[in-house]
ZADO-1210 file (C-alpha; in nm, 4 decimals, padded with zeros to 6 digits):
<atoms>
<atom x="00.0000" y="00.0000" z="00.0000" code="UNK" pos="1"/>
<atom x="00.1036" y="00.3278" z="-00.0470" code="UNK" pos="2"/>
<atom x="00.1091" y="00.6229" z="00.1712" code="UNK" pos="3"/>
<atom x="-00.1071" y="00.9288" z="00.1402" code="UNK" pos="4"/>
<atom x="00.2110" y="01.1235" z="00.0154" code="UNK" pos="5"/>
<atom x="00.3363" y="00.8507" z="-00.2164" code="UNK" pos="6"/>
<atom x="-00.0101" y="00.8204" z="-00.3479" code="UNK" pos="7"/>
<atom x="-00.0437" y="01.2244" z="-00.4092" code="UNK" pos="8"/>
<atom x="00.2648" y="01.2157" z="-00.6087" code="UNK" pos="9"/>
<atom x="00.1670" y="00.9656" z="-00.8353" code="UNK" pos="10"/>
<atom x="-00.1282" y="01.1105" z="-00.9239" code="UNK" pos="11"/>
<atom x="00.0637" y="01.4211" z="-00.9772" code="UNK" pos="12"/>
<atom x="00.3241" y="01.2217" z="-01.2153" code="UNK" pos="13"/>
<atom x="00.0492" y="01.0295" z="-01.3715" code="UNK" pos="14"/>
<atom x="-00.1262" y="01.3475" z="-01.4454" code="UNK" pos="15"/>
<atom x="00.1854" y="01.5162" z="-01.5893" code="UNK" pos="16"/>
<atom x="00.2751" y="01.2406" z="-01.7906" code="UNK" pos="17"/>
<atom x="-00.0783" y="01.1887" z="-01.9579" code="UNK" pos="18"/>
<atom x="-00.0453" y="01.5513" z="-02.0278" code="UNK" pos="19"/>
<atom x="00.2985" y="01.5109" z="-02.2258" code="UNK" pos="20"/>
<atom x="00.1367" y="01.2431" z="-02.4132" code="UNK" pos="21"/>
<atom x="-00.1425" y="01.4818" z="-02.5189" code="UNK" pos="22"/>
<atom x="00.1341" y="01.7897" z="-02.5457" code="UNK" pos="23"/>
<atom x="00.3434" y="01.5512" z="-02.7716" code="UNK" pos="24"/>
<atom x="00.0287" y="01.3910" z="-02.9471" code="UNK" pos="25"/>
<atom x="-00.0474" y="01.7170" z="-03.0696" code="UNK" pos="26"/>
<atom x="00.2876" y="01.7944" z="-03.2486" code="UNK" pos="27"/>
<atom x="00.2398" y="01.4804" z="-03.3939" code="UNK" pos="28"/>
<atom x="-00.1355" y="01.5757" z="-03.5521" code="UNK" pos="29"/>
<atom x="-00.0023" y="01.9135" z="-03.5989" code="UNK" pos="30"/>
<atom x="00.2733" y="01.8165" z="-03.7855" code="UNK" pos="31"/>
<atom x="00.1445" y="01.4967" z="-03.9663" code="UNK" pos="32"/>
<atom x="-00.1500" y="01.7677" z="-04.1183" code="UNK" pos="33"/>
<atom x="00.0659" y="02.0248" z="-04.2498" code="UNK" pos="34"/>
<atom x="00.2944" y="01.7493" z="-04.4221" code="UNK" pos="35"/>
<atom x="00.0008" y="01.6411" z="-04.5677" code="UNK" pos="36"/>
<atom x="-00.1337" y="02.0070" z="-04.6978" code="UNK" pos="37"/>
<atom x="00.1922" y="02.1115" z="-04.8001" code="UNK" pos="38"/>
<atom x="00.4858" y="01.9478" z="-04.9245" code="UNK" pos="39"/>
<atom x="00.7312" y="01.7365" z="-04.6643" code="UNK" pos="40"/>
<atom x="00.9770" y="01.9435" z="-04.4919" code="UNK" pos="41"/>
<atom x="01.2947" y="01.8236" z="-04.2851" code="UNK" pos="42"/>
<atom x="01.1509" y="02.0323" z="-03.9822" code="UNK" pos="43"/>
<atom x="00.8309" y="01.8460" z="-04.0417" code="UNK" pos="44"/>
<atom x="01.0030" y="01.4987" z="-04.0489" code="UNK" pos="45"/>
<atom x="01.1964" y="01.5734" z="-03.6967" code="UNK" pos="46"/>
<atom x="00.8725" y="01.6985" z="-03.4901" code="UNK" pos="47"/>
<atom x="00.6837" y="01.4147" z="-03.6016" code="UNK" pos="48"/>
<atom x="00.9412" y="01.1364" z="-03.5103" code="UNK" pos="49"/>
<atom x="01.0301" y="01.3566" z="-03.1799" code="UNK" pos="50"/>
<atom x="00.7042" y="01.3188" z="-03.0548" code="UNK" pos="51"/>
<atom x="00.6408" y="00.9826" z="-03.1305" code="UNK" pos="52"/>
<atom x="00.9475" y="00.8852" z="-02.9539" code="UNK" pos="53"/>
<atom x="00.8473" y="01.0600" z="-02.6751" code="UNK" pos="54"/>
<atom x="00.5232" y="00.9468" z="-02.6027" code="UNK" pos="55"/>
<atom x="00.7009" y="00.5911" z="-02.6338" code="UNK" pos="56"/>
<atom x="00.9722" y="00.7257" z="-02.3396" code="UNK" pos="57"/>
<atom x="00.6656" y="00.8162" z="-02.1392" code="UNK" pos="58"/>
<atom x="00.4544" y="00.5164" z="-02.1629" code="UNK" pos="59"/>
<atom x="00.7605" y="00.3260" z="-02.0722" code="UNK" pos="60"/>
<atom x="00.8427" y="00.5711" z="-01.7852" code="UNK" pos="61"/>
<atom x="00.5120" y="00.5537" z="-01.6078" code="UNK" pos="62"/>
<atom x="00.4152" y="00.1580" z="-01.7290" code="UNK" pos="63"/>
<atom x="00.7656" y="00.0943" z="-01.5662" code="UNK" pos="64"/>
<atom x="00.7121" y="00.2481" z="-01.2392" code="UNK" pos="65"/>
<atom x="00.3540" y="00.1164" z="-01.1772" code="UNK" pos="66"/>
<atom x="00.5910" y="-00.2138" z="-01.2236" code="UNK" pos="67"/>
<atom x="00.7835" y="-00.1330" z="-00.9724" code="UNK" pos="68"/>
<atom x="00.5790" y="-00.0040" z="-00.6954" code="UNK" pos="69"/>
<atom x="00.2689" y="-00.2698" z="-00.7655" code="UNK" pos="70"/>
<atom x="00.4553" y="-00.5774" z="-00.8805" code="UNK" pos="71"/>
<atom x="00.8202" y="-00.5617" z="-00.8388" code="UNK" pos="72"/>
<atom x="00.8685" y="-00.9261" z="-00.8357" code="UNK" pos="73"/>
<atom x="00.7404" y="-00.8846" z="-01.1714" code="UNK" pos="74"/>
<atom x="01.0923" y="-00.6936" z="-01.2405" code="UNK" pos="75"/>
<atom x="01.2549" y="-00.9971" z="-01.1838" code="UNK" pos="76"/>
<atom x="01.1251" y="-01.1589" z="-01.4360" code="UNK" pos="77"/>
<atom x="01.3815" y="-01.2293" z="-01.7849" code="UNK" pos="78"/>
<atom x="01.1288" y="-01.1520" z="-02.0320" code="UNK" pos="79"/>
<atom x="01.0184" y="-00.8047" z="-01.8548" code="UNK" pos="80"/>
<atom x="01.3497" y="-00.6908" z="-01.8201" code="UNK" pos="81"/>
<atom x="01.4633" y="-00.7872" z="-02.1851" code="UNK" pos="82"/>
<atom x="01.1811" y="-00.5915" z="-02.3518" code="UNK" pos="83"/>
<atom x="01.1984" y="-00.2964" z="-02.1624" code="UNK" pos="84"/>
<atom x="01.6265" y="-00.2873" z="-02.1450" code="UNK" pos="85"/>
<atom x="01.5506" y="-00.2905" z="-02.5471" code="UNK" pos="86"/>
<atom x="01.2744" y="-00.0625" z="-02.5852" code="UNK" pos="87"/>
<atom x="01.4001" y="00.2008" z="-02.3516" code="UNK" pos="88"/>
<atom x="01.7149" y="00.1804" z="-02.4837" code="UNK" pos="89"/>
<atom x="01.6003" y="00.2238" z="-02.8813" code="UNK" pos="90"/>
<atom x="01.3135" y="00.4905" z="-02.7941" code="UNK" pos="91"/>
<atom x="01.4917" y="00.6983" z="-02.5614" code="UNK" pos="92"/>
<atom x="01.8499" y="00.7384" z="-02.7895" code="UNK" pos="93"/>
<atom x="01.6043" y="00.8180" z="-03.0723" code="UNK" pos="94"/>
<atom x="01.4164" y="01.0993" z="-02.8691" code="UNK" pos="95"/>
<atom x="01.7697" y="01.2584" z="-02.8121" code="UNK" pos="96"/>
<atom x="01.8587" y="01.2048" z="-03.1585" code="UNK" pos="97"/>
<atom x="01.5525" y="01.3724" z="-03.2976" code="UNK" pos="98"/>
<atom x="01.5908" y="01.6508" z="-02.9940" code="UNK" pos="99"/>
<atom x="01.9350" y="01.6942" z="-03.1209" code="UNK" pos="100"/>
<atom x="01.8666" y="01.7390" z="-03.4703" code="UNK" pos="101"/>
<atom x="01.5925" y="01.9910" z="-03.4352" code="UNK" pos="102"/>
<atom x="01.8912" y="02.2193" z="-03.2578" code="UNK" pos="103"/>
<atom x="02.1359" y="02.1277" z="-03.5402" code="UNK" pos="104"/>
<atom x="01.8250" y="02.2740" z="-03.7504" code="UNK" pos="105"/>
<atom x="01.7611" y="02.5493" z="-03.5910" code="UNK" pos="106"/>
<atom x="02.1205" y="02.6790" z="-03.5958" code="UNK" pos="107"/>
<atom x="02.1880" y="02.6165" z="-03.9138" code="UNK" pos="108"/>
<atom x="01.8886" y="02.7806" z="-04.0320" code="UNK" pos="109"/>
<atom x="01.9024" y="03.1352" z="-03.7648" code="UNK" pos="110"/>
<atom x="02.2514" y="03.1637" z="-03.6499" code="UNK" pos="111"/>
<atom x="02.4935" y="03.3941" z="-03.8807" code="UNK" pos="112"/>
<atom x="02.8550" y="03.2935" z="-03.8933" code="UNK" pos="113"/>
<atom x="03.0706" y="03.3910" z="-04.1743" code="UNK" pos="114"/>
<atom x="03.3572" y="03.1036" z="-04.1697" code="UNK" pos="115"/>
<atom x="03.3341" y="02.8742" z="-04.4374" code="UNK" pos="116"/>
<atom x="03.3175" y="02.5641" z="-04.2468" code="UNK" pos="117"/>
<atom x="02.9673" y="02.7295" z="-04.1513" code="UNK" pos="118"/>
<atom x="02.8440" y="02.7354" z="-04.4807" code="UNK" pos="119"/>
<atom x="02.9547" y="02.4066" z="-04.5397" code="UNK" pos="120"/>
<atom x="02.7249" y="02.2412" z="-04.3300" code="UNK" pos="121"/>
<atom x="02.4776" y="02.5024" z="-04.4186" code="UNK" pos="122"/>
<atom x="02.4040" y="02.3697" z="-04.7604" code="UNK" pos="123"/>
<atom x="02.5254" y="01.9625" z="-04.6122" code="UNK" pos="124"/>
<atom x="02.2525" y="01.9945" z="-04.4117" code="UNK" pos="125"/>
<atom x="02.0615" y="01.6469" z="-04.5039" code="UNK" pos="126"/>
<atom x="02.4639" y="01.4913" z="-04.4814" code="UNK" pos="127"/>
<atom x="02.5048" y="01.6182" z="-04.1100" code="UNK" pos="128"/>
<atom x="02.1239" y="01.4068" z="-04.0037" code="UNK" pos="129"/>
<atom x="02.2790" y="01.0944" z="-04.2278" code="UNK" pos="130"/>
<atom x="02.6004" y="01.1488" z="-04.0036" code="UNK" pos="131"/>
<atom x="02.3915" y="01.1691" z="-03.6698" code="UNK" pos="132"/>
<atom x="02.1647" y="00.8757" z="-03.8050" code="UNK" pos="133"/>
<atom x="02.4889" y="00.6513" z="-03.8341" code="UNK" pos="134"/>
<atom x="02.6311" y="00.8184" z="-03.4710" code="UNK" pos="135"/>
<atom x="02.2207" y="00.6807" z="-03.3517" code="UNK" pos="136"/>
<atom x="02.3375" y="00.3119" z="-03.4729" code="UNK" pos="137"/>
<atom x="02.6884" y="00.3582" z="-03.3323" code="UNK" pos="138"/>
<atom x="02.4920" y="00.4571" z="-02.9678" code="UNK" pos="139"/>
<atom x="02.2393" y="00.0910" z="-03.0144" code="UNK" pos="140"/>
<atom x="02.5642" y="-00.1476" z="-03.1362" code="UNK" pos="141"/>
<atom x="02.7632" y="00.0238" z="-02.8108" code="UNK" pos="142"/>
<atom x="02.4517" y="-00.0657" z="-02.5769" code="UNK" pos="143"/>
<atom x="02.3445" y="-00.3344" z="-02.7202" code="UNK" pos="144"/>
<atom x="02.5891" y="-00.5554" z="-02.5758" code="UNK" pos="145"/>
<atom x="02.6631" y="-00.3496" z="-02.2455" code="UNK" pos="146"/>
<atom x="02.2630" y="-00.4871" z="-02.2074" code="UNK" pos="147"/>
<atom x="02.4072" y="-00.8541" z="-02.2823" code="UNK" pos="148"/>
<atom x="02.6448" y="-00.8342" z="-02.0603" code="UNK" pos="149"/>
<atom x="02.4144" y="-00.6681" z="-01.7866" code="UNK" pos="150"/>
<atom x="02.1874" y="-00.9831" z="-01.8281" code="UNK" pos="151"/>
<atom x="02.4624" y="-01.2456" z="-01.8048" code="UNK" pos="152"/>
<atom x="02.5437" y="-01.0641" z="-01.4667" code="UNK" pos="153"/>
<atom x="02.2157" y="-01.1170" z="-01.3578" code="UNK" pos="154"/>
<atom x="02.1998" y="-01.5278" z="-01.4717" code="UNK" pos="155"/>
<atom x="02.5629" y="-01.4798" z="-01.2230" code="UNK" pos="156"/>
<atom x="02.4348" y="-01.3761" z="-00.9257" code="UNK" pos="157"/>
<atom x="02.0814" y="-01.5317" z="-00.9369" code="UNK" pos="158"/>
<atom x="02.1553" y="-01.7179" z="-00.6344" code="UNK" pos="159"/>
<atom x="02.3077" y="-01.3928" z="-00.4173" code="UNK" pos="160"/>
<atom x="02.0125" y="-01.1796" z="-00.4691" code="UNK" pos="161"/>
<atom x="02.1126" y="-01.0019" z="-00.8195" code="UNK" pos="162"/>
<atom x="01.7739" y="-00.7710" z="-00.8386" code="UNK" pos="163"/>
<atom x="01.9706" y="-00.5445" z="-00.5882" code="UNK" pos="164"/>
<atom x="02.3492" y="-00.6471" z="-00.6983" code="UNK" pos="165"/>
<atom x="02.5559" y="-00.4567" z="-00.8225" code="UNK" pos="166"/>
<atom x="02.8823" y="-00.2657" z="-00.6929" code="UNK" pos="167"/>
<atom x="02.8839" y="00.1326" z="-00.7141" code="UNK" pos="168"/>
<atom x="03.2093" y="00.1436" z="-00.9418" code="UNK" pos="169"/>
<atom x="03.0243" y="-00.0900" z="-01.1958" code="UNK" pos="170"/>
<atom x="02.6640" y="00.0168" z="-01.1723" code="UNK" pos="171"/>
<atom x="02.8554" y="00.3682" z="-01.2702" code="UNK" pos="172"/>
<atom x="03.0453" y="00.1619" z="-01.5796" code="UNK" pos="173"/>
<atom x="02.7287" y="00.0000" z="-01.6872" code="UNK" pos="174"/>
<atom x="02.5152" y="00.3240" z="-01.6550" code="UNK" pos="175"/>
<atom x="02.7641" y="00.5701" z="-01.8582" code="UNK" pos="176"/>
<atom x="02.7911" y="00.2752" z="-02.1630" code="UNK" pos="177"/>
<atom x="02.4235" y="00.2326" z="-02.1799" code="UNK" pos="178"/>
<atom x="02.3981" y="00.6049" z="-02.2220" code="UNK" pos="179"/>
<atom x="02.7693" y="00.6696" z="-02.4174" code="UNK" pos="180"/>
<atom x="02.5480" y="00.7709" z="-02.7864" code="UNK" pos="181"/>
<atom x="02.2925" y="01.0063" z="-02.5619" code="UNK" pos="182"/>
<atom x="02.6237" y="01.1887" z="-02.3724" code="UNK" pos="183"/>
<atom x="02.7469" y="01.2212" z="-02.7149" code="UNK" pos="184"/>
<atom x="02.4318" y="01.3559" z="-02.8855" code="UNK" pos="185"/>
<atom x="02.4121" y="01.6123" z="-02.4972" code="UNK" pos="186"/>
<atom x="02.7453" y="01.7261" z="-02.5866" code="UNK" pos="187"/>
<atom x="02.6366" y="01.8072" z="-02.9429" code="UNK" pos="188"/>
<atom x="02.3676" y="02.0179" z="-02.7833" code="UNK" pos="189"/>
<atom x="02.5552" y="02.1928" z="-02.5529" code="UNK" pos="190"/>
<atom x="02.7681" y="02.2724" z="-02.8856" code="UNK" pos="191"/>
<atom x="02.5206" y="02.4309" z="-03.0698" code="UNK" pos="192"/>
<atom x="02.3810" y="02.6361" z="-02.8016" code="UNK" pos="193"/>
<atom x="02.6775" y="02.7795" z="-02.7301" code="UNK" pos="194"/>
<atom x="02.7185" y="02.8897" z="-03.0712" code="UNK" pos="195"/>
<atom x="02.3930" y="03.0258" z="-03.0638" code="UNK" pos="196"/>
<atom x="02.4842" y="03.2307" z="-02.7848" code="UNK" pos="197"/>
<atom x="02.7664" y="03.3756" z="-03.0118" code="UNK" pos="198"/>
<atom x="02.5881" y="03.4363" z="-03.3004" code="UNK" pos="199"/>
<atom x="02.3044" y="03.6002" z="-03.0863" code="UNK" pos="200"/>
<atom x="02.5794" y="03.8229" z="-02.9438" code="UNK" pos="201"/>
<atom x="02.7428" y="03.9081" z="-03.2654" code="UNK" pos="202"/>
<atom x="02.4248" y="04.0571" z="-03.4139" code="UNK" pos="203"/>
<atom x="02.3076" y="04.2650" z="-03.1068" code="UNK" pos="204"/>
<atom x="02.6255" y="04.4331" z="-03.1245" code="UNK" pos="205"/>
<atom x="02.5778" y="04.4986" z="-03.4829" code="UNK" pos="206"/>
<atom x="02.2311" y="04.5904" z="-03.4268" code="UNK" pos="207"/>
<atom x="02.3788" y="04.8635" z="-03.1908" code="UNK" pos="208"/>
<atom x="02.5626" y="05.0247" z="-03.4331" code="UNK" pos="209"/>
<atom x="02.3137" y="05.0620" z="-03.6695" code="UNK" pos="210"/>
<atom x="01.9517" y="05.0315" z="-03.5233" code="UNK" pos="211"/>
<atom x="01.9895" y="05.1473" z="-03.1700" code="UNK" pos="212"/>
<atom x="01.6372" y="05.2326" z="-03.1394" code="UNK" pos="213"/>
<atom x="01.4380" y="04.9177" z="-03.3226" code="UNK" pos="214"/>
<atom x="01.4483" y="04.5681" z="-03.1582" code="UNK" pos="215"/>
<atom x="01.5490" y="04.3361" z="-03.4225" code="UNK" pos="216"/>
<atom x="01.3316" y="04.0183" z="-03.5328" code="UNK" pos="217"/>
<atom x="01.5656" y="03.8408" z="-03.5850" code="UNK" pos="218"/>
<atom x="01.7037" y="03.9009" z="-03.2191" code="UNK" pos="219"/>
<atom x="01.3696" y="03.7909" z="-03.0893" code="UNK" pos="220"/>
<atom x="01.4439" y="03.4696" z="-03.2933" code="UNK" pos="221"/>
<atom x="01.7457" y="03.4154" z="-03.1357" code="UNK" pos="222"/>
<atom x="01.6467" y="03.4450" z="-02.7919" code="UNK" pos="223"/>
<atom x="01.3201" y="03.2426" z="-02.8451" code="UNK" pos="224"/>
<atom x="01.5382" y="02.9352" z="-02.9917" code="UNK" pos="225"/>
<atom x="01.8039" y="02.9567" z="-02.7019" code="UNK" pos="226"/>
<atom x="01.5448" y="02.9198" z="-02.4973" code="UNK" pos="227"/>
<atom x="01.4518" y="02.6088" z="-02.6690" code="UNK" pos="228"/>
<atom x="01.8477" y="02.5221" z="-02.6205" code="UNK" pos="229"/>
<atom x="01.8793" y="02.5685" z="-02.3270" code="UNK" pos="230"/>
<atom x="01.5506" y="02.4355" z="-02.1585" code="UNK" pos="231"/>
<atom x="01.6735" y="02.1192" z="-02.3532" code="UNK" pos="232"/>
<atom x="02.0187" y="02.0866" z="-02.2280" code="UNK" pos="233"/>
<atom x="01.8394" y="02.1595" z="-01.8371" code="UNK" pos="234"/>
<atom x="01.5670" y="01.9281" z="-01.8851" code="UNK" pos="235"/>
<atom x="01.7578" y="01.6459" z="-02.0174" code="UNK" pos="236"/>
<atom x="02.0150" y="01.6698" z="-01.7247" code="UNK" pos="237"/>
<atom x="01.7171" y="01.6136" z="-01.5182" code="UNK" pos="238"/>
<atom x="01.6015" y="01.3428" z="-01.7318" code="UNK" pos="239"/>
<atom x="01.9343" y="01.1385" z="-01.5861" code="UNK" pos="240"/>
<atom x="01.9369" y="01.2368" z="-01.2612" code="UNK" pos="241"/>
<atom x="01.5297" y="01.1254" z="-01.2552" code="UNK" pos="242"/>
<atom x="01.6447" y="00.7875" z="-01.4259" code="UNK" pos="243"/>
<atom x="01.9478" y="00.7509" z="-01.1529" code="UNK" pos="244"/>
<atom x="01.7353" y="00.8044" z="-00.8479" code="UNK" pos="245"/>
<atom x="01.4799" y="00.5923" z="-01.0343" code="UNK" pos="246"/>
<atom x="01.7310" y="00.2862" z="-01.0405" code="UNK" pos="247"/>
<atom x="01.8849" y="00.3491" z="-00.7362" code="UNK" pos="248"/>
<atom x="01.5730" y="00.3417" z="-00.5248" code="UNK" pos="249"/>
<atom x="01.4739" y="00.0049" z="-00.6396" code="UNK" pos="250"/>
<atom x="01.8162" y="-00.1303" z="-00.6162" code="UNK" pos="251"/>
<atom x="01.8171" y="-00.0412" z="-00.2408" code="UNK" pos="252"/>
<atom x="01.5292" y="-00.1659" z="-00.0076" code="UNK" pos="253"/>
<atom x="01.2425" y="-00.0330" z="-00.2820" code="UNK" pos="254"/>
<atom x="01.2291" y="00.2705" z="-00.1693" code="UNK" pos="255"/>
<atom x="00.8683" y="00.3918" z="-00.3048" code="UNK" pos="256"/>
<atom x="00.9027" y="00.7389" z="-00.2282" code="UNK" pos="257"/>
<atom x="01.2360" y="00.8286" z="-00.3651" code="UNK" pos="258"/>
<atom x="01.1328" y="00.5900" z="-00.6793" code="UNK" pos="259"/>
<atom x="00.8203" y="00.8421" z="-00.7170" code="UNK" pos="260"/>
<atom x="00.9771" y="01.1580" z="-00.7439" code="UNK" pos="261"/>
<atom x="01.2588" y="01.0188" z="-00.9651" code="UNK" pos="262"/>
<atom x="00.9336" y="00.9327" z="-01.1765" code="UNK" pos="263"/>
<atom x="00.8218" y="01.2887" z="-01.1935" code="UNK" pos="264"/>
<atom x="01.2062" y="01.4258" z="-01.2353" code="UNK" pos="265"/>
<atom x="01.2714" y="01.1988" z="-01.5212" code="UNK" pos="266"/>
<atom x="00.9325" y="01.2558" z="-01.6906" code="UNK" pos="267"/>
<atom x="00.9825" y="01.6521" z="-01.7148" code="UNK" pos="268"/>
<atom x="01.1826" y="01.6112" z="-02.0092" code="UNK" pos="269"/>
<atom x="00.9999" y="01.4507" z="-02.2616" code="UNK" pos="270"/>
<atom x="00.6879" y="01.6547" z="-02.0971" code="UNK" pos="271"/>
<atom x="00.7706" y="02.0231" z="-02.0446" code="UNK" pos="272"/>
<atom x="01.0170" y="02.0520" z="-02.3593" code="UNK" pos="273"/>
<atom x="00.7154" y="01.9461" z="-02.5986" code="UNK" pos="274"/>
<atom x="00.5051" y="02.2358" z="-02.4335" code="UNK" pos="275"/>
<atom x="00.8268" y="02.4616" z="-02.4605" code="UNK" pos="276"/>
<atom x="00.8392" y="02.3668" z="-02.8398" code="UNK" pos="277"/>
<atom x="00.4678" y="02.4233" z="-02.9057" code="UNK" pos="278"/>
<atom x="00.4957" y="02.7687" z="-02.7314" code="UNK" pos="279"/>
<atom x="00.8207" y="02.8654" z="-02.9576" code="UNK" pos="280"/>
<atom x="00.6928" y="02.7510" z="-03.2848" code="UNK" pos="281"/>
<atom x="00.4651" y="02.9728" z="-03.4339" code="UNK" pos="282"/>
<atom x="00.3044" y="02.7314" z="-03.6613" code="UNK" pos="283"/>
<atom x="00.2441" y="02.4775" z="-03.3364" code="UNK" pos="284"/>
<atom x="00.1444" y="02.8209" z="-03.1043" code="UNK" pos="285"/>
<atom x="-00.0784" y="02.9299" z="-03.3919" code="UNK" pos="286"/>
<atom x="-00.2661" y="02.5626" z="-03.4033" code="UNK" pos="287"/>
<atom x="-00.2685" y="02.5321" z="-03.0280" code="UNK" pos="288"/>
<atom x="-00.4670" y="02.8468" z="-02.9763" code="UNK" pos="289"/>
<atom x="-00.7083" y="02.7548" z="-03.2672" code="UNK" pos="290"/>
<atom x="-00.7419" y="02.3939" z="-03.0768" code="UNK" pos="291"/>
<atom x="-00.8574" y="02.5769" z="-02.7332" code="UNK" pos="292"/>
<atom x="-01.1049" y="02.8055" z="-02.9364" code="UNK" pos="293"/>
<atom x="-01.2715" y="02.5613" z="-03.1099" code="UNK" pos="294"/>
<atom x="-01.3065" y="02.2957" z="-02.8203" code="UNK" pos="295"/>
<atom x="-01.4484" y="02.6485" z="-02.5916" code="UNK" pos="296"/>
<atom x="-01.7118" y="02.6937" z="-02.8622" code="UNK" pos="297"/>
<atom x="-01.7608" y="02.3434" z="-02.8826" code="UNK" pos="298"/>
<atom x="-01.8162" y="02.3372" z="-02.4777" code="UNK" pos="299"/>
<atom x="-02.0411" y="02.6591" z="-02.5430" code="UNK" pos="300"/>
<atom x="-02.2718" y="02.5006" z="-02.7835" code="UNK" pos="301"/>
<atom x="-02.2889" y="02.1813" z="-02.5301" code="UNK" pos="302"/>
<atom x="-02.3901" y="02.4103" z="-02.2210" code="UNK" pos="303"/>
<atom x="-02.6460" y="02.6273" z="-02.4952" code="UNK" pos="304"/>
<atom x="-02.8043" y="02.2341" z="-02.5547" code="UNK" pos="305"/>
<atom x="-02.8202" y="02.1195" z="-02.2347" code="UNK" pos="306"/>
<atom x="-03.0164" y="02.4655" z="-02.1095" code="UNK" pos="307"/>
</atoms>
């Protein structure tokens, strides 16, 4: 059973997480209409498969920790912890893929740099997401086998109690292999945000010299997008620390509590960042607001029927 605090914040992370799935479900309609409507874009491509991913990551957040805190012996089990080691570990290094290559996008597209190297991969765009692509296969054949190896360590120690074995110098080893291709693709984000933090610099102090009275749009775009950047890079850092306490609290005694709130820490970033997209987009902002109008007439018209 749980407590009456336990049981108050997992309401509040099931809440939050059904609300990502509807916040990322509605990229995904948003997104899947316009490609149909107008022609496919690479923008288009990257929301579609980022939200898909994520309401996978979710789902296999939340399904996981019901798991835990309603049938752990369930965990034990080969065939439970096979499927989910492989579909957490293809889902969630495709959501930081896709998360990745919408920031490689969007610099590419605002930021202003005149080295060559810059235009390079301006007009390689399409080569840089085939090079990520093959860094996304790299990240699975790394993990793949780290997962092997986990569950031959497990058929090991069956008889000592393996469900909470494993030594702090090698639960670290194991951790930072199964995530090598997602450090990778966080380092390419921290990257391009701080490039976009140069570019944005560079042009306010040109717009200084020249328009000192006029805010420039293209400042505004800027700042909107490092927003974007940097919500990511903070989001995602509590993405792993949600997935470590996660672990960890099941590991030790099955701590319920501390297993909760690394629920809710490690959902925030495949939940908030899909609100923080739809609220930076323009396109996504523009369909969100003509989504709430037309469900509050719709709720008008049901109150006008029922009096």
């Amino acid at each position: 059973m749980l407590t009456v605090t336990e049981g108050i914040l997992l309401c509040f992370a099931t809440s939050g997480s059904v609300l990502g799935v509807l916040g990322n479900g509605f990229i995904l309609h948003a997104n899947c209409i316009n490609c149909v409507k107008q022609k496919f874009s690479t923008a288009g491509f990257i929301f579609i498969g980022l939200a898909i991913c994520r309401i996978c990551v979710i789902c296999i957040i939340i399904s996981d920790g019901y798991v835990k805190l309603f049938s752990p012996g369930m965990v034990v089990s080969d065939d439970y912890i096979t499927v989910i080691a492989y579909l957490w570990m293809i889902t969630h290094h495709t959501s930081i893929w896709f998360a990745t290559s919408l920031n490689l996008f969007y610099l590419l597209k605002i930021a202003n740099f005149s080295h060559y190297v810059f235009f390079y991969l301006k007009r390689r765009i399409n080569t840089i997401f085939i090079f990520l692509l093959g860094c996304l296969f790299i990240s699975w054949s790394v993990a793949s086998p780290q997962l092997v190896r986990i569950f031959n360590d497990k058929e090991q120690h069956r008889n000592t109690s393996w469900q909470f074995y494993l030594c702090k110098s090698k639960f670290i080893v194991n951790h930072i292999l199964l995530n090598l291709g997602v450090l990778f693709f966080f380092m390419v984000a921290i990257i391009t945000s701080f490039l976009l933090i140069i570019s944005l610099w560079r042009h306010n102090r040109k717009m200084r010299l020249y328009v000192s009275r006029f805010k420039s749009l293209n400042t505004e775009v800027h700042v909107k997008v490092l927003k974007v950047f940097i919500s990511f890079i903070i989001l995602l850092i509590l993405h792993f620390v949600g997935n470590l306490i996660e672990t960890l609290s099941f590991l030790r005694s099955e701590n319920k509590l501390l297993l909760i709130s690394g629920l809710i820490i490690s959902c925030m970033y495949p939940c908030c960042h899909s609100f923080i997209l739809i609220l930076a987009n323009s396109q996504l902002k523009k369909a969100s607001l003509k989504a709430l109008k037309q469900l509050k007439c719709h709720k008008k018209d049901k109150d006008v029927r029922v009096t």
